[in-house]
C-alpha positions as CSV (number, residue, x, y, z in Angstrom):
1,X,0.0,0.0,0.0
2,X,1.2,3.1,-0.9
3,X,1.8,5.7,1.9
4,X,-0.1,9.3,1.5
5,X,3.1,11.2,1.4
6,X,4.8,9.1,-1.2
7,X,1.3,9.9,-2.9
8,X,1.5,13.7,-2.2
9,X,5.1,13.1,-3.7
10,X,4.3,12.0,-7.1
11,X,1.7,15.0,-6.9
12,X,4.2,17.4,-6.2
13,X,6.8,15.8,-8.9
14,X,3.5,16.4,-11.1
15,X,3.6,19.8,-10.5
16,X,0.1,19.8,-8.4
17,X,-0.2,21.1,-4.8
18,X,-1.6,18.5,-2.9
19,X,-2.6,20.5,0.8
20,X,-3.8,18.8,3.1
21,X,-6.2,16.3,0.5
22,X,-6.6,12.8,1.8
23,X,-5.7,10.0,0.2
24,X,-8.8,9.3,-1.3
25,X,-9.5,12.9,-2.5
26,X,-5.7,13.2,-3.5
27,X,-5.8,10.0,-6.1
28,X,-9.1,11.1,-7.3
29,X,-7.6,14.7,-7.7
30,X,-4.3,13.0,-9.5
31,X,-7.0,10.3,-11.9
32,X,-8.7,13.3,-13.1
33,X,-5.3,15.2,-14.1
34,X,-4.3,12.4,-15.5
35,X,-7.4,12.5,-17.9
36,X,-8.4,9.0,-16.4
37,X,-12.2,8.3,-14.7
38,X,-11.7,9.4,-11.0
39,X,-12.7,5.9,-9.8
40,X,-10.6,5.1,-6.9
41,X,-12.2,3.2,-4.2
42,X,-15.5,2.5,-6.1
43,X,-14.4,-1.1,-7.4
44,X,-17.0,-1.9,-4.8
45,X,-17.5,-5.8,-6.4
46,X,-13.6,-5.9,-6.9
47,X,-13.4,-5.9,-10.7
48,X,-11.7,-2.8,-12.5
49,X,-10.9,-2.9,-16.4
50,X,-7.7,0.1,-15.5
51,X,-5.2,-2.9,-15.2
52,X,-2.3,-0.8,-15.5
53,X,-3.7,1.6,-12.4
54,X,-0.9,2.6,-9.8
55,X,-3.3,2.9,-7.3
56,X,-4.9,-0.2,-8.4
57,X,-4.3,-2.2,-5.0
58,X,-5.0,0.9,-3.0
59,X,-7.8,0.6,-4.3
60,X,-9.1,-2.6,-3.9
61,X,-8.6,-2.2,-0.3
62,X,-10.0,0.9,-0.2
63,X,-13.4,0.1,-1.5
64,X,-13.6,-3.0,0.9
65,X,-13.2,-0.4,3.6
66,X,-16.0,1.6,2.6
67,X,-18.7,-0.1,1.5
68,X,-18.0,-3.2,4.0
């Protein structure tokens, strides 16, 4: 699992300012800059069709989190 502040990192590296976004908000925030669906945490019956994802195990357990 990837730790917030490696997240907030790669935002940074992207040339976004992160704040004080949690990771949830911040990967959905860093999906939709990326042009990509901001789906993280919402693969609710654990299927997703973005195999290459980084956040892709994130957000697997994520989602089990949230809607368990």
């Amino acid at each position: 699992m990837m730790q917030v502040e490696k997240i907030r990192a790669i935002a940074r590296e992207r040339g976004l300012k992160p704040g004080k976004m949690k990771k949830l908000e911040l990967i959905r925030y860093l999906q939709k800059e990326e042009g990509n669906p901001q789906c993280f945490a919402t693969a609710v019956d654990g299927v997703c069709d973005q195999l290459a994802c980084l956040w892709r195990e994130d957000c697997f357990a994520a989602a089990r989190r949230l809607h368990s």
